[in-house]
C-alpha angles and dihedrals in degrees: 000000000000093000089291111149130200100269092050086049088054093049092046089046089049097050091043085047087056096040099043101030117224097275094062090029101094086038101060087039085058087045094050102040085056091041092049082043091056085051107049087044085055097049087044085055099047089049098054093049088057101049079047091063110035086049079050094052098040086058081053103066099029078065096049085043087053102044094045082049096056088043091058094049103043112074113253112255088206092057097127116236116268122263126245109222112237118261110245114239117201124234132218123233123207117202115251111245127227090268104046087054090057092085107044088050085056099055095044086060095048090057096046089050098052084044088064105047091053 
């Protein structure tokens, strides 16, 4: 009982004799042996509580670790299907004719020109 030997138990007993007197003094050892019992039930309770709900929330999260396993394993039924990469068409080039060129000449020597005042 809380590391407390048979000499330490006399001393107690003796100060609590002096203090109390030995009238009072079987009646505050029965006070204080119901008092120490409350506690210990208390702090049984409270423990229990505690080992509960850790157990509770251990099962918790083996069962989060379980369902997030067999989603990884199984394929996703939401995977989109794969693309099929569009099919190239050639296209045919026509050669420009002398006076489809005109224009863009012009306007290659109109930006060079304003290029050169600025």
């Amino acid at each position: 009982m809380f590391g407390i030997g048979i000499p330490e138990l006399l001393v107690i007993i003796v100060i609590a004799l002096i203090f109390v007197g030995p009238e009072r003094l079987p009646e505050v050892i029965k006070t204080f042996t119901r008092l120490f019992a409350d506690f210990r039930k208390v702090t049984d309770d409270v423990s229990e509580e505690l080992r509960s709900a850790r157990q509770m929330l251990e099962e918790e999260v083996r069962q989060a670790e379980r369902e997030a396993q067999a989603e990884t394993s199984r394929p996703s039924s939401t995977t989109p299907p794969p693309v099929e990469q569009p099919v190239a068409t050639p296209v045919a080039t026509v050669p420009r004719t002398k006076g489809e060129m005109e224009p863009l000449a012009t306007e290659d020597k109109k930006e060079s020109s304003s290029g050169e005042t600025a």
